[in-house]
N, CA, C and O atoms as a GROMACS GRO file, in nm:
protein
  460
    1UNK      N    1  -1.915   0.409   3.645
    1UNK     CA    2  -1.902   0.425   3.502
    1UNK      C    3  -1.940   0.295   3.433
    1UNK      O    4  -1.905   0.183   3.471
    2UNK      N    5  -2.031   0.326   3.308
    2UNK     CA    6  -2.078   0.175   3.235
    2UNK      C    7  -2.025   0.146   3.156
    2UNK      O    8  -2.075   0.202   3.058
    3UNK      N    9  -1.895   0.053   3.110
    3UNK     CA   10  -1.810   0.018   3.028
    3UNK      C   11  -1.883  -0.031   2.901
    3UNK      O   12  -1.959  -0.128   2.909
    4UNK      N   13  -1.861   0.033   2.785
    4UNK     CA   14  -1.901  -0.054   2.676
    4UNK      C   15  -1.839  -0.154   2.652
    4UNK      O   16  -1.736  -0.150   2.720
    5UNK      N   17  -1.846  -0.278   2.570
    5UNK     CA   18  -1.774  -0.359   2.568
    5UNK      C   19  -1.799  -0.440   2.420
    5UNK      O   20  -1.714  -0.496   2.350
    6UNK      N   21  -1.924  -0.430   2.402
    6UNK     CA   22  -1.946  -0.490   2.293
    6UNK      C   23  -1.879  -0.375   2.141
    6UNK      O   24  -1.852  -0.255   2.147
    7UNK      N   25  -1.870  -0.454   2.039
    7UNK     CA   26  -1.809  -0.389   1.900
    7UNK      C   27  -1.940  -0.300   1.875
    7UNK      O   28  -2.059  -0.330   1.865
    8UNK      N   29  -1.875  -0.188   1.870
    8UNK     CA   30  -2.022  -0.082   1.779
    8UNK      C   31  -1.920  -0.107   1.620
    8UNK      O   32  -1.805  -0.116   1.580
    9UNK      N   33  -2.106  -0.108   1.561
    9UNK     CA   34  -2.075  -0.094   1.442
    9UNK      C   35  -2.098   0.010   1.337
    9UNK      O   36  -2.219   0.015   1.312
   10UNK      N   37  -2.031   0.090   1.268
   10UNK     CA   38  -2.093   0.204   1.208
   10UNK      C   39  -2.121   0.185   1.069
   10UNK      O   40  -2.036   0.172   0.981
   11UNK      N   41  -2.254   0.185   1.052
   11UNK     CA   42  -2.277   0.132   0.846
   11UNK      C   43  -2.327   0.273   0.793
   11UNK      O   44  -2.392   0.358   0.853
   12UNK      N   45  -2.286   0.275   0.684
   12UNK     CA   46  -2.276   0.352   0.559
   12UNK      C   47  -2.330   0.307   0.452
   12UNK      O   48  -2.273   0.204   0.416
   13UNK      N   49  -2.439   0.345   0.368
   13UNK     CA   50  -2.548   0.306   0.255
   13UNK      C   51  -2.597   0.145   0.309
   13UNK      O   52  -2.654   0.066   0.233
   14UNK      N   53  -2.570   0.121   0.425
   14UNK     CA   54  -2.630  -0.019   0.448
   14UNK      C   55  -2.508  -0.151   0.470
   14UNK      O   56  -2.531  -0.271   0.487
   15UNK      N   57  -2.410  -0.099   0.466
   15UNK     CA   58  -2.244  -0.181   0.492
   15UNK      C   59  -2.183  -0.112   0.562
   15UNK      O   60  -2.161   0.009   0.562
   16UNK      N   61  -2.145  -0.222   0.650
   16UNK     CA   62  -2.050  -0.165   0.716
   16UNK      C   63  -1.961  -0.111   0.700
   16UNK      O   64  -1.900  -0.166   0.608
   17UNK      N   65  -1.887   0.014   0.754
   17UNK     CA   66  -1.763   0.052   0.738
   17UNK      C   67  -1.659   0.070   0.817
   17UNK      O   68  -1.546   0.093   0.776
   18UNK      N   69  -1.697   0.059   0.951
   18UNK     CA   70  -1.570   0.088   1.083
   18UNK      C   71  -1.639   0.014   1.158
   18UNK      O   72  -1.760   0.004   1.141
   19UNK      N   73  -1.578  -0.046   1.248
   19UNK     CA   74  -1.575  -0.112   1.394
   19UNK      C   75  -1.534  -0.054   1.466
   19UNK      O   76  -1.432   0.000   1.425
   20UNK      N   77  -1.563  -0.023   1.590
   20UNK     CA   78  -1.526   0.053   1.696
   20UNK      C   79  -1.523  -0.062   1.802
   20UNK      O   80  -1.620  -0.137   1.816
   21UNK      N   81  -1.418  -0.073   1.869
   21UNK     CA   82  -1.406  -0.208   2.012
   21UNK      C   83  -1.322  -0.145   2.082
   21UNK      O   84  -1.239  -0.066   2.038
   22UNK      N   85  -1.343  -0.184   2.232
   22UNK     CA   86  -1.296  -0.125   2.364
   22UNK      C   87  -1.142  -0.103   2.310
   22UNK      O   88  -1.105  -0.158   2.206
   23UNK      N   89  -1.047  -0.013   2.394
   23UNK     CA   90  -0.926   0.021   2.377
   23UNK      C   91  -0.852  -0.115   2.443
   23UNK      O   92  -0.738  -0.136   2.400
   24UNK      N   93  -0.886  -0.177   2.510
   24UNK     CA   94  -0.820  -0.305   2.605
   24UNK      C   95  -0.829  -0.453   2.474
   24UNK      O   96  -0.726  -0.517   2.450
   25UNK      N   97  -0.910  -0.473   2.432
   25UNK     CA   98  -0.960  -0.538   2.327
   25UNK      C   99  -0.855  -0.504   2.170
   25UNK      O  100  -0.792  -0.585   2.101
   26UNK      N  101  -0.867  -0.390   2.158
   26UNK     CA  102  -0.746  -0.361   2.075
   26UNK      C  103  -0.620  -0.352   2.109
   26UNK      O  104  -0.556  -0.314   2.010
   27UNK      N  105  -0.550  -0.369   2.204
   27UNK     CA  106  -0.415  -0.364   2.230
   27UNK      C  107  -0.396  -0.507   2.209
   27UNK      O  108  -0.299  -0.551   2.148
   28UNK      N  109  -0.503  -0.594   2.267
   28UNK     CA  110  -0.468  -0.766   2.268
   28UNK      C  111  -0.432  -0.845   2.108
   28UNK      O  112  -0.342  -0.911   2.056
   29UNK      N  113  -0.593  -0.779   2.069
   29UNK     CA  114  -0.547  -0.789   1.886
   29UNK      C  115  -0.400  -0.764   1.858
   29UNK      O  116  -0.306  -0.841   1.836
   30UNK      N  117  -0.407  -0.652   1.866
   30UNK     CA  118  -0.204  -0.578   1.826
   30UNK      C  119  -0.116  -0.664   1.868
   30UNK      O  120  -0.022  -0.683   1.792
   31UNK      N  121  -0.117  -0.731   1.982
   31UNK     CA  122  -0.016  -0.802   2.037
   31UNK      C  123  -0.017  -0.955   1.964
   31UNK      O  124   0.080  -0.986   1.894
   32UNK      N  125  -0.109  -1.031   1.978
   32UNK     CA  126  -0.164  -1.130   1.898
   32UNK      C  127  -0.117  -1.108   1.765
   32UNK      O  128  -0.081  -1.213   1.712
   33UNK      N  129  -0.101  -0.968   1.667
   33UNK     CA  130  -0.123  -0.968   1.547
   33UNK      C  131   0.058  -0.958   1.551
   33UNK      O  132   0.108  -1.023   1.460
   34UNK      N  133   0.121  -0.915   1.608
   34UNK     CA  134   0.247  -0.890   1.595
   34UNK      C  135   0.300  -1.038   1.652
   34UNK      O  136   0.406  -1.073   1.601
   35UNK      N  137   0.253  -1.115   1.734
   35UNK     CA  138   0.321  -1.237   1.760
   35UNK      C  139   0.292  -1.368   1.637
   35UNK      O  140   0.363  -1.468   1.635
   36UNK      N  141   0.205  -1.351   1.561
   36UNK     CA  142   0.150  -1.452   1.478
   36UNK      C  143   0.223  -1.380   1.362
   36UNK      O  144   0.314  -1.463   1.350
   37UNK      N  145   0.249  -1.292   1.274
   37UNK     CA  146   0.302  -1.280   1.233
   37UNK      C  147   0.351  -1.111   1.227
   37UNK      O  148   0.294  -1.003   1.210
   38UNK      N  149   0.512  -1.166   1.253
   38UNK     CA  150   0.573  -0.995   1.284
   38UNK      C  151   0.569  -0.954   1.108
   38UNK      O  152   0.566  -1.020   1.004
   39UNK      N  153   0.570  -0.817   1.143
   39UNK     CA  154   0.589  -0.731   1.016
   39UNK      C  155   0.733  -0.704   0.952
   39UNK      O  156   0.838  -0.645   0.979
   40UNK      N  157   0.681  -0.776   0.858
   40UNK     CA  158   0.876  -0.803   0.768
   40UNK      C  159   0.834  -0.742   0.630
   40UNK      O  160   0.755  -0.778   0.544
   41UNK      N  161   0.937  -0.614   0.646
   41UNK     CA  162   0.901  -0.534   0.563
   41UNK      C  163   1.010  -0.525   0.433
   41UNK      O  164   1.122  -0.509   0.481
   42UNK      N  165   1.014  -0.528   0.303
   42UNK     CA  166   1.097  -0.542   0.179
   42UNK      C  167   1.119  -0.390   0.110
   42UNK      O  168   1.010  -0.351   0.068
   43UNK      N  169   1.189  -0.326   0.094
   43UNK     CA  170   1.219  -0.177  -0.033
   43UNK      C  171   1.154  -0.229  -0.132
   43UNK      O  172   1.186  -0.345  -0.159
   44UNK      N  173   1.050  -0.168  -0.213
   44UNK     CA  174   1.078  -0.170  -0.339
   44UNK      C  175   1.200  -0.216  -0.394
   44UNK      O  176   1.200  -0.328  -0.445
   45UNK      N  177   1.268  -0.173  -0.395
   45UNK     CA  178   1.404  -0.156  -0.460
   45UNK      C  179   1.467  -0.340  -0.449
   45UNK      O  180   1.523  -0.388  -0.547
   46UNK      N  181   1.454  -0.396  -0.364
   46UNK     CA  182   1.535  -0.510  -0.320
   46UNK      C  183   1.414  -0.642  -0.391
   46UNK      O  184   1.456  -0.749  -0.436
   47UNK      N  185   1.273  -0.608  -0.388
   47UNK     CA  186   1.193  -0.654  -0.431
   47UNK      C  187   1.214  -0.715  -0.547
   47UNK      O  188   1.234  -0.833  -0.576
   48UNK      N  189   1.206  -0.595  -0.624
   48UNK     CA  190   1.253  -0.571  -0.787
   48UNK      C  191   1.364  -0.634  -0.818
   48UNK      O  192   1.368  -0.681  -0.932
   49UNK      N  193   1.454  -0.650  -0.749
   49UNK     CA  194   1.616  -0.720  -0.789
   49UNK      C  195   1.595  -0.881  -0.749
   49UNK      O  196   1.672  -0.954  -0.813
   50UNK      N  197   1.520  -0.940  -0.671
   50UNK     CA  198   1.450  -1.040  -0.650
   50UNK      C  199   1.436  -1.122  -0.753
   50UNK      O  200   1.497  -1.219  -0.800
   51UNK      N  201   1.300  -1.034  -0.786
   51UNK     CA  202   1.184  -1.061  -0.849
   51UNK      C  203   1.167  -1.041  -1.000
   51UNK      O  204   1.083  -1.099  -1.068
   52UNK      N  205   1.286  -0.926  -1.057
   52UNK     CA  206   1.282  -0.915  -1.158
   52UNK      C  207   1.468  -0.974  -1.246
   52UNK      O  208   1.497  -1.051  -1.337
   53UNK      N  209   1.543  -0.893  -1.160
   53UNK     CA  210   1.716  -0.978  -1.182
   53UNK      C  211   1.706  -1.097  -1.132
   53UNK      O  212   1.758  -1.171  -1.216
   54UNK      N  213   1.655  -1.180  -1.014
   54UNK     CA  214   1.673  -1.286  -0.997
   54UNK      C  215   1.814  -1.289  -0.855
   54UNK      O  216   1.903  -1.374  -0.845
   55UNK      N  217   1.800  -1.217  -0.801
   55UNK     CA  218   1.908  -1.177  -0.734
   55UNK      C  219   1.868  -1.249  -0.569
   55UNK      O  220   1.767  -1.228  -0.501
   56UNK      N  221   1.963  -1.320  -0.544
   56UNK     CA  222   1.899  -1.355  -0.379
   56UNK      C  223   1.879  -1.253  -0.290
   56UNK      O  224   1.933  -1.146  -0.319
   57UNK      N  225   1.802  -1.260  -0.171
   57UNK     CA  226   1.770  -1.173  -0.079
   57UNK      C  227   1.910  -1.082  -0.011
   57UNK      O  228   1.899  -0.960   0.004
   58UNK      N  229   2.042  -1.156   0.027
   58UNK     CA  230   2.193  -1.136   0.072
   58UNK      C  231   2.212  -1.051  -0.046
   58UNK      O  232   2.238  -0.935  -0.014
   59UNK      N  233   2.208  -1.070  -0.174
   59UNK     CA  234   2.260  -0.949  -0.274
   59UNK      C  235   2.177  -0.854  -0.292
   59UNK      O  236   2.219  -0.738  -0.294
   60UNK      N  237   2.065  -0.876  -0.306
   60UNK     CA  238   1.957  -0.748  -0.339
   60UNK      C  239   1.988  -0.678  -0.187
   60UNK      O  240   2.005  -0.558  -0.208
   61UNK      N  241   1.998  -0.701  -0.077
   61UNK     CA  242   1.998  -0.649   0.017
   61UNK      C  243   2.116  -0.548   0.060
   61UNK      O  244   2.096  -0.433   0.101
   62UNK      N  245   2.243  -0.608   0.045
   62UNK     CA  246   2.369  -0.559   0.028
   62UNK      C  247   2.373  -0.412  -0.112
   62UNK      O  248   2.379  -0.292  -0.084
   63UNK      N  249   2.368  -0.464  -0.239
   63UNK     CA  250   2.327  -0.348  -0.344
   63UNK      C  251   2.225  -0.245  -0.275
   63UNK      O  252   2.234  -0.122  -0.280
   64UNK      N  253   2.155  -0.298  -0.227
   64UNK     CA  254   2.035  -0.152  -0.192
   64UNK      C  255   2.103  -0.061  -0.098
   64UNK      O  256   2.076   0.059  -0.090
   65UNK      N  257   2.202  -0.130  -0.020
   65UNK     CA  258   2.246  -0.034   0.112
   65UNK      C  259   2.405   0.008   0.072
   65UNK      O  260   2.486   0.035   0.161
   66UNK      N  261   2.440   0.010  -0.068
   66UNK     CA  262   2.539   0.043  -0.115
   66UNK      C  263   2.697   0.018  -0.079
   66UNK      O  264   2.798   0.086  -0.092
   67UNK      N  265   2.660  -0.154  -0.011
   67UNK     CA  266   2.818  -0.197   0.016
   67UNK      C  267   2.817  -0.328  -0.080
   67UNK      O  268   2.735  -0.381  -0.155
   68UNK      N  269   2.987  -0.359  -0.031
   68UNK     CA  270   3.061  -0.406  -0.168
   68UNK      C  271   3.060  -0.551  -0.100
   68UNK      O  272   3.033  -0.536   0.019
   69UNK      N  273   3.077  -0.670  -0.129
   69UNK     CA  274   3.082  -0.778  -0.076
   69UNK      C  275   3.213  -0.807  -0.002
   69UNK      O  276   3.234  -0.921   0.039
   70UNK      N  277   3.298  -0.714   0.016
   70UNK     CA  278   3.428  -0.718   0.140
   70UNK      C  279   3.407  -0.647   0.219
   70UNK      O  280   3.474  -0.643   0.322
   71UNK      N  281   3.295  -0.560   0.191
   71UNK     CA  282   3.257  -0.468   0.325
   71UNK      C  283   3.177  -0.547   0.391
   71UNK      O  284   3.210  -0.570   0.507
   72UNK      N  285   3.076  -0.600   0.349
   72UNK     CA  286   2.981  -0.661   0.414
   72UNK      C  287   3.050  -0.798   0.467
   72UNK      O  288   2.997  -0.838   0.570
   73UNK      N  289   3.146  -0.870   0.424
   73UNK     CA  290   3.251  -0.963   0.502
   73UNK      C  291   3.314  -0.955   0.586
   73UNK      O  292   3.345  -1.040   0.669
   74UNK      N  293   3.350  -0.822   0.576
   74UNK     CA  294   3.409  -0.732   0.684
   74UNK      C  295   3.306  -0.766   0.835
   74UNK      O  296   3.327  -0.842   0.930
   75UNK      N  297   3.193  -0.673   0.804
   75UNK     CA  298   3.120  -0.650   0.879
   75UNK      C  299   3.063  -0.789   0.941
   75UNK      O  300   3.031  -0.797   1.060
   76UNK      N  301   3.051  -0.903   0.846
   76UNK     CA  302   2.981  -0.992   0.924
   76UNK      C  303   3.076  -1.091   0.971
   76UNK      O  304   3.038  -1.204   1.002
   77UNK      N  305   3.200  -1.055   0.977
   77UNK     CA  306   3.309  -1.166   1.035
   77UNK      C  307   3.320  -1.276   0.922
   77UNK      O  308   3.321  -1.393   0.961
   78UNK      N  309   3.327  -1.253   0.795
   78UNK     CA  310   3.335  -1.396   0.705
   78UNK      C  311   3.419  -1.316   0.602
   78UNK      O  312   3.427  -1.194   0.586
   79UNK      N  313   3.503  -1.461   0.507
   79UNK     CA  314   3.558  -1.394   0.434
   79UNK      C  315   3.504  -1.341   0.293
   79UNK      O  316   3.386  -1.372   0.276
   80UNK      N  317   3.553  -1.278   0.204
   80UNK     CA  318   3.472  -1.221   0.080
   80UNK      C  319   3.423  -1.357  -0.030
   80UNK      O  320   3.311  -1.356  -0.081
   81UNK      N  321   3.516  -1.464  -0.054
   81UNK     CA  322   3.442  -1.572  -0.109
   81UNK      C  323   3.336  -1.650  -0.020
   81UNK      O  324   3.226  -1.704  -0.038
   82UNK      N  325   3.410  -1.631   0.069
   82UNK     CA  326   3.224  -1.741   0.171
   82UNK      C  327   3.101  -1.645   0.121
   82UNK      O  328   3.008  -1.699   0.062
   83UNK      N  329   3.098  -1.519   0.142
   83UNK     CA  330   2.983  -1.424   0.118
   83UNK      C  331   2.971  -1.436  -0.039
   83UNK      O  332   2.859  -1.449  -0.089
   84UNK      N  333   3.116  -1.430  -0.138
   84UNK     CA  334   3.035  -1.459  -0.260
   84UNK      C  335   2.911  -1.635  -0.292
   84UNK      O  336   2.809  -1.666  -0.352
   85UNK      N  337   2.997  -1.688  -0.217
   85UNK     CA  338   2.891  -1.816  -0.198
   85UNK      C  339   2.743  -1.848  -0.186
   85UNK      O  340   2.652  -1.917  -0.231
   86UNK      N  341   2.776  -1.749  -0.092
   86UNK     CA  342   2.627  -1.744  -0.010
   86UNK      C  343   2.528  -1.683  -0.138
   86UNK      O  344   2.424  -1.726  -0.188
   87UNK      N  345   2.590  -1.592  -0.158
   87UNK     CA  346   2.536  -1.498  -0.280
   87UNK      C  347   2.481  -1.550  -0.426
   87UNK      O  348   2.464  -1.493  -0.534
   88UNK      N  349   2.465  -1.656  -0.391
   88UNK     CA  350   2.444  -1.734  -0.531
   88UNK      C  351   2.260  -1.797  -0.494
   88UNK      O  352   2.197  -1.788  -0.389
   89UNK      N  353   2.221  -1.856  -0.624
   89UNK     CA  354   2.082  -1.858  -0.581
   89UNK      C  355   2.054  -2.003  -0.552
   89UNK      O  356   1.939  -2.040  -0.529
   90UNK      N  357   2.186  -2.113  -0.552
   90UNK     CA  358   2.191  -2.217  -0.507
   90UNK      C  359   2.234  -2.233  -0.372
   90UNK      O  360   2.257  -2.350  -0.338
   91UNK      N  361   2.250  -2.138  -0.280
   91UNK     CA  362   2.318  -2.078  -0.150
   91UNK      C  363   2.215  -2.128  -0.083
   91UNK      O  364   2.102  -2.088  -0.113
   92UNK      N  365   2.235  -2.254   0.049
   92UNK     CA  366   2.145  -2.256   0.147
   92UNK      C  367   2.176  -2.242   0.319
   92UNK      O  368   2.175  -2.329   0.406
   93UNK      N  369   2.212  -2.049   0.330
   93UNK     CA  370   2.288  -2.053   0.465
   93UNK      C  371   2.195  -2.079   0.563
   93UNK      O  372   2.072  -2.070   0.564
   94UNK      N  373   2.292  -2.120   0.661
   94UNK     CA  374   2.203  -2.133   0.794
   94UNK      C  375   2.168  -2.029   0.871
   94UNK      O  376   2.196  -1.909   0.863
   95UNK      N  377   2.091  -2.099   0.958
   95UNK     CA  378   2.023  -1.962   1.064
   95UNK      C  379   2.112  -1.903   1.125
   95UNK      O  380   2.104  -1.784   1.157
   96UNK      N  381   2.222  -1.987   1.152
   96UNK     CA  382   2.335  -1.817   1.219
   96UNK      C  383   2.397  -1.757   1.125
   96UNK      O  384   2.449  -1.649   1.155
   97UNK      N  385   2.407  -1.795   1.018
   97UNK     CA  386   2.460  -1.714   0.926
   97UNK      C  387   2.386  -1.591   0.875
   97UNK      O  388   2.455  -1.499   0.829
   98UNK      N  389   2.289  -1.583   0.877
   98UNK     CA  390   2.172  -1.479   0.836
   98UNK      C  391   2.140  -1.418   0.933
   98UNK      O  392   2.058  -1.327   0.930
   99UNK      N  393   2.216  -1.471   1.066
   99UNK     CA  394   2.176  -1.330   1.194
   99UNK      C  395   2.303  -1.260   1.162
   99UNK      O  396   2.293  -1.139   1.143
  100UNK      N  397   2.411  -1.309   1.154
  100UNK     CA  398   2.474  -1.236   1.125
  100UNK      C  399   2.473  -1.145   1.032
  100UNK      O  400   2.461  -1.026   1.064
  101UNK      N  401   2.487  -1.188   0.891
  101UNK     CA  402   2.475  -1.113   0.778
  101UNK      C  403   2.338  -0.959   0.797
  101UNK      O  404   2.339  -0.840   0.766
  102UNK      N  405   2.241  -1.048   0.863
  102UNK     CA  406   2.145  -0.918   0.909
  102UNK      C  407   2.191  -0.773   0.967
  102UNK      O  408   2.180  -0.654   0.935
  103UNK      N  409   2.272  -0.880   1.113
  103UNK     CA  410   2.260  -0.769   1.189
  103UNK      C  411   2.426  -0.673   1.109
  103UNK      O  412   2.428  -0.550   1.110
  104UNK      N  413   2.504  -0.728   1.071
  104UNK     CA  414   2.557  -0.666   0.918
  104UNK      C  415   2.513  -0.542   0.865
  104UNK      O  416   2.553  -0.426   0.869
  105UNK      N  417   2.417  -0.605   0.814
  105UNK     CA  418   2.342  -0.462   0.743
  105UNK      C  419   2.214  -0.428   0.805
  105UNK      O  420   2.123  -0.380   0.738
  106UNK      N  421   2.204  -0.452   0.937
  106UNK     CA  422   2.144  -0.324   1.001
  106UNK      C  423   1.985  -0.379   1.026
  106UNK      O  424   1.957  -0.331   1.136
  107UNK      N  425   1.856  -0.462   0.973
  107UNK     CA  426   1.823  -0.549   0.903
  107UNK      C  427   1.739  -0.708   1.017
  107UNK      O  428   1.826  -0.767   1.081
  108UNK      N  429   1.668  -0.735   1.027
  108UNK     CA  430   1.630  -0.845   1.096
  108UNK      C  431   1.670  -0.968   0.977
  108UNK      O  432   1.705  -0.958   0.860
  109UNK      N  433   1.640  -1.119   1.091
  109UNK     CA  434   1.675  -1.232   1.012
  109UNK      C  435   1.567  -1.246   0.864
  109UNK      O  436   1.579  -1.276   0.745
  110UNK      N  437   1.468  -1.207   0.952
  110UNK     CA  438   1.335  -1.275   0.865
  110UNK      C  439   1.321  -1.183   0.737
  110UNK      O  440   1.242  -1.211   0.647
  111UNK      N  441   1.411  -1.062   0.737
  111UNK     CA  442   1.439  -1.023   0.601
  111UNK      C  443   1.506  -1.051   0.513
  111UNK      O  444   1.496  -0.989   0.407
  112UNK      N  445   1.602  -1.158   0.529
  112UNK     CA  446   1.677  -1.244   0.447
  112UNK      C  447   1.612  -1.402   0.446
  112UNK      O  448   1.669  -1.490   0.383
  113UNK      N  449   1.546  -1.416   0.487
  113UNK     CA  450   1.513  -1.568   0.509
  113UNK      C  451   1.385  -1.514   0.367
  113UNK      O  452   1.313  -1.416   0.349
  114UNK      N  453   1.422  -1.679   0.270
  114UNK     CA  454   1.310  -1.682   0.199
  114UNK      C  455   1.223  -1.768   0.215
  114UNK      O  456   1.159  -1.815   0.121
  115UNK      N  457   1.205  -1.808   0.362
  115UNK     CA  458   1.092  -1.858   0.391
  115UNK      C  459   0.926  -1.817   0.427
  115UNK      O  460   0.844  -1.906   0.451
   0.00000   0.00000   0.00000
């Protein structure tokens, strides 16, 4: 069997429009593309409270999933003023604090991190 290997290219009015590359070649991409940068995905909804209220990532995040800041204290082992703390837009928690609070609400780190 004669392996293709090189990219076919398919053009349309004279531009390209699809690439076609071996199936082995595309899995490596995928892997590469997910290690360089994973897919960290935002609601609408939490966006908007961001971006438009001004709301840190810990509150817009908490409001969207419809708990109260003693539930979510609850849940992340802290008490309800430490979490109101955090909750402020002068709040700079640390990295274990935001695994926690994540895994909290269900949620990876890098969805609370505003880095």
């Amino acid at each position: 069997m004669n392996t293709h290997t090189d990219p076919q290219i398919i053009m349309q009015d004279g531009h390209p429009v699809f690439a076609v590359i071996p199936w082995d070649k595309y899995q490596k991409l995928l892997k590469k593309a997910e290690m360089e940068s994973p897919d960290i995905w935002l609601p609408h909804e939490v966006v908007q409270a961001v971006a438009i209220e001004g709301l840190t990532l810990i509150k817009a995040w908490r409001e969207h999933l419809g708990m109260t800041q003693a539930e979510l204290a609850e849940k992340s082992s802290m008490s309800q003023p430490a979490l109101a703390r955090l909750e402020k837009s002068d709040a700079n928690p640390r990295t274990a604090t935001l695994k926690k609070l994540a895994e909290a609400l269900n949620i990876t780190p890098e969805q609370l991190s505003d880095d």
